[in-house]
C-alpha positions as a Python dict, from the first residue, in 0.01 Angstrom:
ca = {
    (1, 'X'): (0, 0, 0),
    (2, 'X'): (-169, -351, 132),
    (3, 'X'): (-258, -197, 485),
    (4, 'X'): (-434, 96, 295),
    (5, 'X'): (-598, -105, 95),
    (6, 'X'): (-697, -361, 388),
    (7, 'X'): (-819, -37, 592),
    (8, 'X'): (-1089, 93, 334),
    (9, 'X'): (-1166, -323, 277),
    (10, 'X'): (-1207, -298, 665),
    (11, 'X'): (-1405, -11, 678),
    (12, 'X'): (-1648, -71, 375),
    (13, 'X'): (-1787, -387, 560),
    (14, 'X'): (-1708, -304, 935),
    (15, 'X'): (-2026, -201, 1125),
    (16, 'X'): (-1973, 190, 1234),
    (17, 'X'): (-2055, 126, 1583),
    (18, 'X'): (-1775, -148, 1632),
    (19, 'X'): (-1485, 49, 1389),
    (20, 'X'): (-1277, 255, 1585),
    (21, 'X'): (-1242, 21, 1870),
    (22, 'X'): (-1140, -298, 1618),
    (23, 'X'): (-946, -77, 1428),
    (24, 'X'): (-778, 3, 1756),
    (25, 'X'): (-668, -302, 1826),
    (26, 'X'): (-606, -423, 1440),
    (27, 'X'): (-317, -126, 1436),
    (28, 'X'): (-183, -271, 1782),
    (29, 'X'): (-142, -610, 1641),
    (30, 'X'): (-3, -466, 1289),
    (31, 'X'): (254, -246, 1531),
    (32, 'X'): (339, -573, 1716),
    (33, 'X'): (419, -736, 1398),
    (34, 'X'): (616, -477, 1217),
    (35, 'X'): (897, -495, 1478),
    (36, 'X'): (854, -858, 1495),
    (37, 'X'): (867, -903, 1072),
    (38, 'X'): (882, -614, 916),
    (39, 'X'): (901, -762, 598),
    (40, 'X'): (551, -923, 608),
    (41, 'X'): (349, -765, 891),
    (42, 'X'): (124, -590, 595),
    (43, 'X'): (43, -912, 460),
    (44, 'X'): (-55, -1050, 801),
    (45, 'X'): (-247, -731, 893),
    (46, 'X'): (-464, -764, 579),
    (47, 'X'): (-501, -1133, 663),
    (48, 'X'): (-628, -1046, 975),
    (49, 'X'): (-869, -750, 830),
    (50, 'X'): (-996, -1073, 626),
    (51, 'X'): (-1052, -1316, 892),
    (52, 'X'): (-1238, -1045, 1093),
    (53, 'X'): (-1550, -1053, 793),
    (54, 'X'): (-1844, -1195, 1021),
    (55, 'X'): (-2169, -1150, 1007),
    (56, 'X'): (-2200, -993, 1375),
    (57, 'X'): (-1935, -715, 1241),
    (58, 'X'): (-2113, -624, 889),
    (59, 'X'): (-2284, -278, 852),
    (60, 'X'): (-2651, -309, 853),
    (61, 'X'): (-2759, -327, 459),
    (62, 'X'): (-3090, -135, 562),
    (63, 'X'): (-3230, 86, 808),
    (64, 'X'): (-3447, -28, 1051),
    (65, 'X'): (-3658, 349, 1109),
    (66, 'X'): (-3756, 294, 734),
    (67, 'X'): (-3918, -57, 802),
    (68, 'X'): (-4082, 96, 1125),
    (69, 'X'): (-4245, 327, 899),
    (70, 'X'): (-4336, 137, 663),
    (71, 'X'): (-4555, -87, 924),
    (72, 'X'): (-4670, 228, 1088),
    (73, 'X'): (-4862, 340, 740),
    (74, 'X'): (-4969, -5, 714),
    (75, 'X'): (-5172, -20, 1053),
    (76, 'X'): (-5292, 351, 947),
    (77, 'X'): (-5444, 203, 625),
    (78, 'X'): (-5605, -49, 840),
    (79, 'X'): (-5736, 152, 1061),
}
C-alpha cells in the first residue's frame, strides 16, 4: 500500500522525460531492500521517492510552445 502510494507521489511530480529510467532504478533499490528488511523496505522506498523531490526532476508547470506563441503575436502586433 505505501509503495503504491509513493509511485503515483513519484509520478505526479517526476518530470516525464526522466520517469522510467528513475523509476528503474527506485524499484532496484526497493528489490535490494526487501530481501535485506522486508519488514520496512516500503517505508524506505517511499523515503527515498521523497528525498528524490528536486527542482531539476519536477514536471514543467507550463509549456514553453505556448509562451513562444505568445511572443510571436506580440512582434506581429508590432510589426
Amino acid at each position: 500500500m505505501i509503495k503504491k502510494t509513493a509511485d503515483r507521489i513519484f509520478k505526479w511530480y517526476c518530470n516525464p522525460d526522466y520517469y522510467p529510467d528513475i523509476k528503474g532504478d527506485l524499484e532496484e533499490i526497493y528489490q535490494d531492500k526487501i530481501v535485506a528488511f522486508p519488514k520496512t523496505a516500503q517505508l524506505k522506498y517511499l523515503v527515498e521517492v521523497l528525498r528524490l523531490c528536486r527542482p531539476a526532476l519536477i514536471r514543467p508547470i507550463f509549456n514553453n510552445s505556448l509562451f513562444n506563441s505568445t511572443g510571436m503575436f506580440k512582434n506581429y502586433f508590432k510589426i
